[in-house]
VOROZA-878837 format. One line per field, with one value per residue (C-alpha): residue number from 0; y, x, z; residue in three letters. Coordinates in Angstrom, 1 decimal, decimal comma, padded with zeros to 4 digits, always signed. Last residue first. Layout:
# VOROZA-878837
marlo: [NUM;...]
y: [Y;...]
x: [X;...]
z: [Z;...]
gukol: [ALA;...]
# end
This chain:
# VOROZA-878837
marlo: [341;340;339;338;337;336;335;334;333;332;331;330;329;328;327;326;325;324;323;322;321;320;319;318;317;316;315;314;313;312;311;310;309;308;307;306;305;304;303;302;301;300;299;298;297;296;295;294;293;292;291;290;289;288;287;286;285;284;283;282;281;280;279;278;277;276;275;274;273;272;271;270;269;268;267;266;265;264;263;262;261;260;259;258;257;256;255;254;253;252;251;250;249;248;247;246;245;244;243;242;241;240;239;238;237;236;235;234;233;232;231;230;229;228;227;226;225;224;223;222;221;220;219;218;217;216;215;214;213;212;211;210;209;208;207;206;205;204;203;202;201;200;199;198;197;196;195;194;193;192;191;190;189;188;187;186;185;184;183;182;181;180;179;178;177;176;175;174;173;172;171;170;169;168;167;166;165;164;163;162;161;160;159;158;157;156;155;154;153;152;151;150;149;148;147;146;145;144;143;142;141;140;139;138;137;136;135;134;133;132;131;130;129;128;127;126;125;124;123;122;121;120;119;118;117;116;115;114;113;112;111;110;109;108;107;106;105;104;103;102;101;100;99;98;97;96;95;94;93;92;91;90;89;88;87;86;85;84;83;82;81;80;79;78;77;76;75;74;73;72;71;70;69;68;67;66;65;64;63;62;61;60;59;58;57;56;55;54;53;52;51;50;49;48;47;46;45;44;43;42;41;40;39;38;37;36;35;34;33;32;31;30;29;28;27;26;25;24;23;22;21;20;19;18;17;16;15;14;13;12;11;10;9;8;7;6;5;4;3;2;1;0]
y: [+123,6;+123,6;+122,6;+125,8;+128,2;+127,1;+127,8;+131,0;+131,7;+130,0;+132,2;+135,3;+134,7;+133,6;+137,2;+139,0;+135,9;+136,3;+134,5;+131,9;+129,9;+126,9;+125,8;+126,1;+122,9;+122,7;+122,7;+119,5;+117,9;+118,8;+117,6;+114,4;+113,2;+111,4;+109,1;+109,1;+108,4;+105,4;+104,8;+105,2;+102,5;+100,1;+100,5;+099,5;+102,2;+103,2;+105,7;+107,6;+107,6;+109,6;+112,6;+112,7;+115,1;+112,1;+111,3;+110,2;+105,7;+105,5;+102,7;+102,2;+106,1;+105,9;+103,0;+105,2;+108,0;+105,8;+104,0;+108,1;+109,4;+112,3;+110,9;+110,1;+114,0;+115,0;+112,5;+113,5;+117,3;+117,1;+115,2;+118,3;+120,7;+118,6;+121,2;+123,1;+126,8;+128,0;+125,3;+123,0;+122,7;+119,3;+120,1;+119,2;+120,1;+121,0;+120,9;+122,7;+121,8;+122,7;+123,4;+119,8;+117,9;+115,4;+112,0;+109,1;+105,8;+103,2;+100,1;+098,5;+098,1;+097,7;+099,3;+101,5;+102,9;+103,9;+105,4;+107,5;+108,6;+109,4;+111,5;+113,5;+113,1;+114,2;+113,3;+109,9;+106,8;+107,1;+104,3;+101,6;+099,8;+100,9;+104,5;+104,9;+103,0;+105,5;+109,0;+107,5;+110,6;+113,6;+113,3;+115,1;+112,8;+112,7;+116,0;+116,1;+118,3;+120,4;+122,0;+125,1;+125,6;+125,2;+127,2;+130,2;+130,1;+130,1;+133,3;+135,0;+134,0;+135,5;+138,7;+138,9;+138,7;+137,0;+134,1;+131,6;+128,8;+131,2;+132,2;+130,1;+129,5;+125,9;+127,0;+128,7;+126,2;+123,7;+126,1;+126,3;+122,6;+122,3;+125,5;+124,1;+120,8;+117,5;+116,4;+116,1;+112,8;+112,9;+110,7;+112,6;+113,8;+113,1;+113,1;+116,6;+117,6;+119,7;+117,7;+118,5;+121,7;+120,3;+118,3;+115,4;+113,6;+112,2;+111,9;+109,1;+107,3;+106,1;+102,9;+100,4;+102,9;+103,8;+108,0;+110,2;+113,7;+115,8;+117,6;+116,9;+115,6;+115,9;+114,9;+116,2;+119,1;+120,8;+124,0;+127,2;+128,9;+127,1;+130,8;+130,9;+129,3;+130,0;+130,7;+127,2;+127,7;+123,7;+121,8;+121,3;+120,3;+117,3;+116,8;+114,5;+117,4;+117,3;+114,3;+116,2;+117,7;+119,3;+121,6;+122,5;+124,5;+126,0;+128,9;+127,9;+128,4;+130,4;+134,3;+134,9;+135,5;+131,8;+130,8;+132,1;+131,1;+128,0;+127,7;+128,2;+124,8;+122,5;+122,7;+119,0;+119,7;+118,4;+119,4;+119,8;+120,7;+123,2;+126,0;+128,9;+127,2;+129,3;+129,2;+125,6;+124,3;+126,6;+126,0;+121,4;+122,8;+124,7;+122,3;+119,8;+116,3;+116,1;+113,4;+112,4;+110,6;+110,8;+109,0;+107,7;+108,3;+104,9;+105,8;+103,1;+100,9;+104,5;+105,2;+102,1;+102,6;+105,5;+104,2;+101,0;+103,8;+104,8;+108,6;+110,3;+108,7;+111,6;+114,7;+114,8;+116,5;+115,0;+115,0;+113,5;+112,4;+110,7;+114,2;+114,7;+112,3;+113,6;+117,3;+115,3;+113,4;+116,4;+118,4;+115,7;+115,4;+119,3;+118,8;+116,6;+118,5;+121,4;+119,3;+117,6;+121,3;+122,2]
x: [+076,6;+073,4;+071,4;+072,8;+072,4;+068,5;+067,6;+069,6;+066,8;+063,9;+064,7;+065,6;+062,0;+060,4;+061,1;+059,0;+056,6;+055,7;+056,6;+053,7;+054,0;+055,2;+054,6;+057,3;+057,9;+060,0;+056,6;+055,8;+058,6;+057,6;+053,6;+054,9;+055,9;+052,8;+054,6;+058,2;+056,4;+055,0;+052,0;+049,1;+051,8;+052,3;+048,7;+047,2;+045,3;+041,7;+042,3;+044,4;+041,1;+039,3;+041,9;+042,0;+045,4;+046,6;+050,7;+052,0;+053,4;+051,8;+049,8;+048,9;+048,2;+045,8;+043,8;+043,5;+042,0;+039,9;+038,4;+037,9;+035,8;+037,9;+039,1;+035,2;+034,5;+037,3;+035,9;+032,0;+033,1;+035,0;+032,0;+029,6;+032,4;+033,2;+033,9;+036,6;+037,0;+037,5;+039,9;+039,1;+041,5;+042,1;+045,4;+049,1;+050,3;+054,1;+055,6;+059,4;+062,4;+063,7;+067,5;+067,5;+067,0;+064,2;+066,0;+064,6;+066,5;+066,9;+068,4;+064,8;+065,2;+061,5;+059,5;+062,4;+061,7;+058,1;+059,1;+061,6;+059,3;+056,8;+059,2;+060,0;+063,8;+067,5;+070,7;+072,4;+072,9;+071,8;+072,3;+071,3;+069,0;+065,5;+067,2;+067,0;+064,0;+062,2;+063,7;+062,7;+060,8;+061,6;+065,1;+068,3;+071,8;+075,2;+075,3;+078,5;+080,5;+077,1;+077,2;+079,5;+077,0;+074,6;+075,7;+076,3;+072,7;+071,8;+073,6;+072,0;+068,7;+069,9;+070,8;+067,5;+065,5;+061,8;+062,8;+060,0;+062,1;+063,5;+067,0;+069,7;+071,6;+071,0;+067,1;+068,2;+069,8;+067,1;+064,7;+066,0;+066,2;+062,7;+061,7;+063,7;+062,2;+064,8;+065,0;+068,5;+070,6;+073,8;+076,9;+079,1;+081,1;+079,3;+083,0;+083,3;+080,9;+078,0;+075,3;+076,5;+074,4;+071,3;+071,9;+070,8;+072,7;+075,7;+075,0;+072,2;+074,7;+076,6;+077,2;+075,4;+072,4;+071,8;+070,8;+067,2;+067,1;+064,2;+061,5;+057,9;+054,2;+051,1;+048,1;+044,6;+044,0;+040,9;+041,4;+039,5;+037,7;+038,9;+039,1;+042,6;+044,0;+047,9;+047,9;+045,7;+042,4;+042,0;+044,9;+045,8;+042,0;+042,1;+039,7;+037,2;+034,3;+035,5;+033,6;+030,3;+032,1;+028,7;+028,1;+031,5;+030,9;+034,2;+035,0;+036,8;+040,1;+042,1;+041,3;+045,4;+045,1;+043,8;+046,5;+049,1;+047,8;+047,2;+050,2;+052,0;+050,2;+050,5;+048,3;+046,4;+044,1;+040,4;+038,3;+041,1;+040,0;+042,8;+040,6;+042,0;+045,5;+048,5;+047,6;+046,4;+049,1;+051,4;+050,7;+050,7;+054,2;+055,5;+053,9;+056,4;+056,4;+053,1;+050,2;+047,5;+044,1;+041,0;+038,5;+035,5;+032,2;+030,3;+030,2;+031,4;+033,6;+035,1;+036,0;+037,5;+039,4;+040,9;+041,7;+043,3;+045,4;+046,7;+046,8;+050,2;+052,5;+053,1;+050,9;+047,7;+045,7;+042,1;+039,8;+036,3;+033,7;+030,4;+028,9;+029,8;+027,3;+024,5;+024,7;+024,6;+021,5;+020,1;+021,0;+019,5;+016,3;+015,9;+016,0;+013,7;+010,6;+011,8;+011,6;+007,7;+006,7;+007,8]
z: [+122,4;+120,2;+123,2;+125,6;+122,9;+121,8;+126,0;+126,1;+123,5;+124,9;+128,4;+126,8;+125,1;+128,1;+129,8;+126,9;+126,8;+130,5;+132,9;+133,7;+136,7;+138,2;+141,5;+144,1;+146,1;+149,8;+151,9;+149,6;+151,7;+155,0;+153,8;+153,3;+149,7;+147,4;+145,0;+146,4;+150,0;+148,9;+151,7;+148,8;+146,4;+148,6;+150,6;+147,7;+146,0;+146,6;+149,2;+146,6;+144,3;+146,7;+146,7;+143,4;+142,4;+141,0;+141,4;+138,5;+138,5;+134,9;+135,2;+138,9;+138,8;+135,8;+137,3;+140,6;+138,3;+136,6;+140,1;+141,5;+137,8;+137,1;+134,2;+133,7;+134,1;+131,8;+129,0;+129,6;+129,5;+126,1;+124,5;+125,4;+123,6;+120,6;+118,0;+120,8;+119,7;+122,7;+123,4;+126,9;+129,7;+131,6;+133,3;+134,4;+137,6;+138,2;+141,2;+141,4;+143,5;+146,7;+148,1;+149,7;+146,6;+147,1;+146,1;+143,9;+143,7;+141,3;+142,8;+142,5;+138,3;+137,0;+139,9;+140,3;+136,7;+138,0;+141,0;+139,0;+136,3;+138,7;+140,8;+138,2;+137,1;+136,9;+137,1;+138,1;+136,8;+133,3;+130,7;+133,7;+131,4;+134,1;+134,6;+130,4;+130,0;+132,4;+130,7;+127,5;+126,1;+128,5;+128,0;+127,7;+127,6;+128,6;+131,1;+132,9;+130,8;+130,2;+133,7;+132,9;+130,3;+132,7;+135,4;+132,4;+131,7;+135,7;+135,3;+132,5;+134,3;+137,7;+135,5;+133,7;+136,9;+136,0;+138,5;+138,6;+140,1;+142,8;+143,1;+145,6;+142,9;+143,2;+142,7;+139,4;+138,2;+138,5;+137,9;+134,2;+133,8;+134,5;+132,3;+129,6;+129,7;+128,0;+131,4;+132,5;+132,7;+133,8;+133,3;+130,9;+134,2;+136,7;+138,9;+137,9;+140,6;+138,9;+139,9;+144,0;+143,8;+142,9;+146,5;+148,1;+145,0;+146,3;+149,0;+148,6;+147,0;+143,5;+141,8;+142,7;+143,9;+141,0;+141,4;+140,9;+141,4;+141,9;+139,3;+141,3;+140,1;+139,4;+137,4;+137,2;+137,6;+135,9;+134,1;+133,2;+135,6;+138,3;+140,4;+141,5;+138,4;+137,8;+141,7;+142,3;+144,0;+144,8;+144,4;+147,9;+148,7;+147,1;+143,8;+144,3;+144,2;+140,4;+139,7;+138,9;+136,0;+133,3;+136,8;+137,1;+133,8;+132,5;+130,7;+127,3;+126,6;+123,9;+125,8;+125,6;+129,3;+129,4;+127,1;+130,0;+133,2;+131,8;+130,1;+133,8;+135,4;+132,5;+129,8;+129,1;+125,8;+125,3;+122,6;+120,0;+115,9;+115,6;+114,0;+114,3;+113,8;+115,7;+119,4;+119,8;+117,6;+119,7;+122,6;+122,5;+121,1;+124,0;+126,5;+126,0;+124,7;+122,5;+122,4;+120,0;+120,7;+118,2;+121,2;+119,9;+122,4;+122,8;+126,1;+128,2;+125,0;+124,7;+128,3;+128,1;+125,1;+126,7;+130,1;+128,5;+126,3;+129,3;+130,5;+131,3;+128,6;+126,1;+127,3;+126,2;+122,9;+123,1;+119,6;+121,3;+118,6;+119,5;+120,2;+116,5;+115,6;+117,7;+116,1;+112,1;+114,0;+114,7;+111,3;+109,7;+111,2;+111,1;+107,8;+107,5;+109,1;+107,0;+103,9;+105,2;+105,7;+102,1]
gukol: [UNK;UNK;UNK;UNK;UNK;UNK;UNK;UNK;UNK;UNK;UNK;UNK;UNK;UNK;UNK;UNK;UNK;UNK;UNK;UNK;UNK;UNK;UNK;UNK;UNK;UNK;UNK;UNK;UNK;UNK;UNK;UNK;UNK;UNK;UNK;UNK;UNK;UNK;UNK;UNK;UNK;UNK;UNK;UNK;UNK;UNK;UNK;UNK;UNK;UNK;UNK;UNK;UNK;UNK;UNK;UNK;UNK;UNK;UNK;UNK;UNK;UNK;UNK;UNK;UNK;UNK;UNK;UNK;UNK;UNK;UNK;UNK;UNK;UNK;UNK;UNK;UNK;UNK;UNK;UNK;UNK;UNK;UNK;UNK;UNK;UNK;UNK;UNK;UNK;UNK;UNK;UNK;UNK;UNK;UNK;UNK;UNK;UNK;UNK;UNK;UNK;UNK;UNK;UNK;UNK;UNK;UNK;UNK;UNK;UNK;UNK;UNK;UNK;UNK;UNK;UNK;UNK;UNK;UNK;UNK;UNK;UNK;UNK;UNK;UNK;UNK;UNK;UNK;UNK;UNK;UNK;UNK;UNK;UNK;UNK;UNK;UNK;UNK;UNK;UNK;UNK;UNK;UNK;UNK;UNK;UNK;UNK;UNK;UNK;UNK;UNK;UNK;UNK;UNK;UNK;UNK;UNK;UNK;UNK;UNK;UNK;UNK;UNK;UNK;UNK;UNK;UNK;UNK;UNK;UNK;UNK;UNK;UNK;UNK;UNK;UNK;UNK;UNK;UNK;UNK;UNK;UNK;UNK;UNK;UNK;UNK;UNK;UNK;UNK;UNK;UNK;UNK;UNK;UNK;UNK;UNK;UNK;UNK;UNK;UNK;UNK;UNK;UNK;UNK;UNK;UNK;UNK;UNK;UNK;UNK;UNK;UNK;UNK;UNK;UNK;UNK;UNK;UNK;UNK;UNK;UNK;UNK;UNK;UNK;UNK;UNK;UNK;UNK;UNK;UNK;UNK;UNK;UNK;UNK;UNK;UNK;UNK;UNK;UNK;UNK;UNK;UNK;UNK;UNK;UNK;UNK;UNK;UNK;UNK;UNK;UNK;UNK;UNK;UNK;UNK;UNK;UNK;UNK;UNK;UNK;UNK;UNK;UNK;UNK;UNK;UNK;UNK;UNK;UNK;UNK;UNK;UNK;UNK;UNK;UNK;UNK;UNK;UNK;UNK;UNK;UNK;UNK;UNK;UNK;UNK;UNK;UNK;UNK;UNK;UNK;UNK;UNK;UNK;UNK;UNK;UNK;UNK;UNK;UNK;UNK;UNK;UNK;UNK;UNK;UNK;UNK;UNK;UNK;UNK;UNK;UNK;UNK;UNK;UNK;UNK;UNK;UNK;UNK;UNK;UNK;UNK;UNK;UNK;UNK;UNK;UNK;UNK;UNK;UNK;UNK;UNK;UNK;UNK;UNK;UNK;UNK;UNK;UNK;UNK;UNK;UNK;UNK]
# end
């Protein structure tokens, strides 16, 4: 009976071990390289189940909805932090088990959505401006949110396929803030955009890159990361900070309550953390890092690029996202459903 025990408890520790080789991680499309992965991988000896999802809406509500989702390791933007972490779905963290967060910058420390870093790690970053081809339009012509809506655009923009983006957009050419809760300033950035649609040709999150790189979009709207990145490919791509403001988003490591994989999940934040991965992810992805030791790594190209990593002036301009409720979301989803049927 001794000897059974004794081999049980052989099993159920090397059953334990095995699913600390196992890491499920739940990203945003195209924000960490699949060299990253596998290298973290061929490192640890840790296998990586890696899916991705276009907006936070549904990375939510696969987390929110299925008990049992199977996700160690999610990427939340700023406001569904706030929000899921209210909801009680994410898991306190230990900064002890992240030895690389003492890399993070200073500006991204104490967040409003996360004023104690209880429950996320930042990561990557970025900014919602406008973008223009050179060849065929200039920097005037889109300094401004405002100026999107000349009829000279017309079927030529590009807007993010992001309903909060899109939203703040309007909102901030209003002269409203980007986390507006007003249900008259919302009805009225609604009727902006519909007056707006004319001009728009396209929404994109997806191929928002290929599109500036092949010229299909001249003008409209894009992170700064997408921008840089596209100019890279097609140098008469140009990013503008509009001069009304814009919003910064920051998107998170944050780990499910009910995460299986909970001592995997901290060994694949910590090495994205790690300042030579974070720099690799930046040189692949052309997002802003919030690692302040791995921006002294880069080339002085891309550390100096001021599209990347704007002055301190510009950032001045941002407003961070933040959670709005789900009774104000709703007219927000709904006006939302209207304006893409139309």
């Amino acid at each position: 009976m001794r000897l059974l025990h004794l081999l049980f408890l052989l099993m159920l520790s090397n059953l334990t071990l095995a699913n600390d080789n196992i890491v499920n991680v739940y990203a945003w499309t195209g924000e960490i390289p699949e060299s990253v992965v596998r290298q973290f991988e061929q490192e640890t000896g840790i296998k990586v189940n890696f899916s991705t999802f276009e907006n936070n809406e549904v990375m939510y509500a696969k987390v929110r909805t299925v008990k049992k989702s199977g996700f160690d390791v999610i990427m939340p933007s700023s406001y569904f932090v706030d929000r899921m972490q209210r909801q009680g779905l994410l898991l306190t963290l230990d900064h002890q088990l992240l030895p690389n967060w003492q890399h993070i910058a200073h500006h991204f420390r104490h967040p409003l959505y996360d004023p104690d870093e209880k429950y996320s790690v930042p990561l990557i970053w970025g900014l919602a401006g406008t973008f223009y081809n050179d060849r065929f339009y200039t920097e005037q012509d889109a300094n401004s949110w405002k100026k999107l809506w000349n009829k000279k655009f017309y079927n030529q923009l590009l807007l993010l396929d992001d309903s909060r983006e899109v939203f703040s957009m309007a909102l901030i050419a209003e002269g409203f803030p980007a986390n507006d809760k007003n249900l008259a300033h919302i009805k009225k950035a609604y009727e902006q955009l519909l007056a707006l649609l004319p001009n728009v040709k396209v929404f994109s999150t997806e191929t928002v890159v290929s599109l500036m790189i092949d010229e299909d979009a001249r003008i409209g709207m894009s992170w700064n990361g997408s921008a840089y990145k596209a100019a890279a490919e097609n140098p008469h791509v140009k990013f503008v900070f509009p001069k009304e403001g814009f919003v910064v988003w920051v998107d998170n490591f944050a780990i499910p309550k009910n995460a299986p994989h909970v001592k995997a999940a901290y060994a694949f934040i910590n090495f994205m953390l790690r300042p030579d991965v974070a720099k690799a992810i930046v040189l692949q992805t052309g997002f802003p890092i919030t690692n302040e030791t791995a921006k002294a790594l880069l080339p002085p190209d891309v550390r100096n690029n001021k599209v990347i990593f704007p002055e301190e002036a510009i950032l001045k301009k941002g407003q961070f996202q933040l959670d709005l409720g789900e009774a104000v979301l709703s007219h927000y989803d709904q006006y939302w459903t209207n304006l893409k049927m139309q």
